[in-house]
N, C-alpha and C positions, 0 to 999 in steps of 0.2 A: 345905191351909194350911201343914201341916209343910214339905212341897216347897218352897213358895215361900220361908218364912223361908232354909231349908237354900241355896236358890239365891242368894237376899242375901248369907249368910253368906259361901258361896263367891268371892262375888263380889270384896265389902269383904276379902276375906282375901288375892284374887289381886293387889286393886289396892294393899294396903298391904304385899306382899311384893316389888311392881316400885317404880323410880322414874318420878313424872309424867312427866316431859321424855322418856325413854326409849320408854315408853306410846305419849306423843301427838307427837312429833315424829322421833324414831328420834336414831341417832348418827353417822347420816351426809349429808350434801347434795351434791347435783350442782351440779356448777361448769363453767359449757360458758369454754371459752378458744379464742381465735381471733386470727388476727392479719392486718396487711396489710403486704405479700401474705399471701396464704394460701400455707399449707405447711410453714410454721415448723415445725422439729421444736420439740418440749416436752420439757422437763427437771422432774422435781418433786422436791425435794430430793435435785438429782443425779442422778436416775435417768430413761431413757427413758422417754416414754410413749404417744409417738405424735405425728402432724402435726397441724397445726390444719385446718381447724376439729375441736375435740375436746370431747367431753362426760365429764367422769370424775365418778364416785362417792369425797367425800374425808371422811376421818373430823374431825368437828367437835372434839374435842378436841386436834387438833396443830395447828401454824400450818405453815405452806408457803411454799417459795419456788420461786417456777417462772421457771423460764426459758426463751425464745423464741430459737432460732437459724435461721437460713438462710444459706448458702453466697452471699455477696456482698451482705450486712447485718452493720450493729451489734447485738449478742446484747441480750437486752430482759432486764431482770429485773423482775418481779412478785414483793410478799410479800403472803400472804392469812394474816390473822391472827383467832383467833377471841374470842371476851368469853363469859361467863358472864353468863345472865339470871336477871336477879333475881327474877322473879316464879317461874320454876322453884324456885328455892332458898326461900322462901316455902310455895309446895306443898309441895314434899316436908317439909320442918316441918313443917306442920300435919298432915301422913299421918305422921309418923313416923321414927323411927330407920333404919328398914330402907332406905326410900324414898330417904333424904340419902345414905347408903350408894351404893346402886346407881348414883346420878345421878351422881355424885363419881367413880365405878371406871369406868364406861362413857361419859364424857363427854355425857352427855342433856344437861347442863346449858349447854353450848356451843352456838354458832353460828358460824358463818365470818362476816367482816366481805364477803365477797365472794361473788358467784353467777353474775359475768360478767363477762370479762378479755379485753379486746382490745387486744392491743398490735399500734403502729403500730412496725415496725421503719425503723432511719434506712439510707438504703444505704453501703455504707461506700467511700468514694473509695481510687481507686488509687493506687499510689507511684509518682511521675512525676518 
């Protein structure tokens, strides 16, 4: 019987020293991005990432803007922006001080507004 309390205790102890959102959702989402044609390089805030079709892992706390390029197309730009959910920030109150903390530092409490981005790129005409 003592074990069992002991292992409750541990339990309620592990979950009110993490945040909900972090716990049950994590702080990151995949975002596949694709374009047509396929091959677009990818830009995400600036920086290379690779051709499409591309699958990345993005941290739900920052907003992003991606850009799609190909050598004889107009450059695409995408912004993927994220919100804070409110039923997260509810949990963590009701668990605690520690809880609101963690979600807030580690972004648990975000989502992306976006989880699939297919930009149609336009071709871009010659100078004639």
């Amino acid at each position: 019987m003592k074990k069992t309390v002991a292992a409750i205790l541990m339990i309620g102890l592990s979950l009110s020293m993490t945040g909900c959102a972090t716990i049950f959702k994590g702080t990151t989402e995949r975002v596949s991005l694709n374009s047509e044609p396929h091959g677009a390089e990818v830009y995400v805030n600036d920086a290379y990432v690779g051709d499409t079709p591309l699958r990345l892992k993005l941290e739900t706390k920052h907003a992003y803007r991606i850009e799609f390029r190909k050598d004889g197309y107009k450059s695409k730009v995408v912004n993927i922006s994220n919100h804070v959910g409110a039923g997260w920030i509810v949990l963590d109150v009701i668990a605690g001080l520690v809880p609101v903390l963690i979600d807030a530092v580690t972004g648990g409490w975000y989502s992306l507004d976006q989880n699939y981005v297919n930009a149609s790129l336009e071709r871009q005409r010659g100078d004639r």
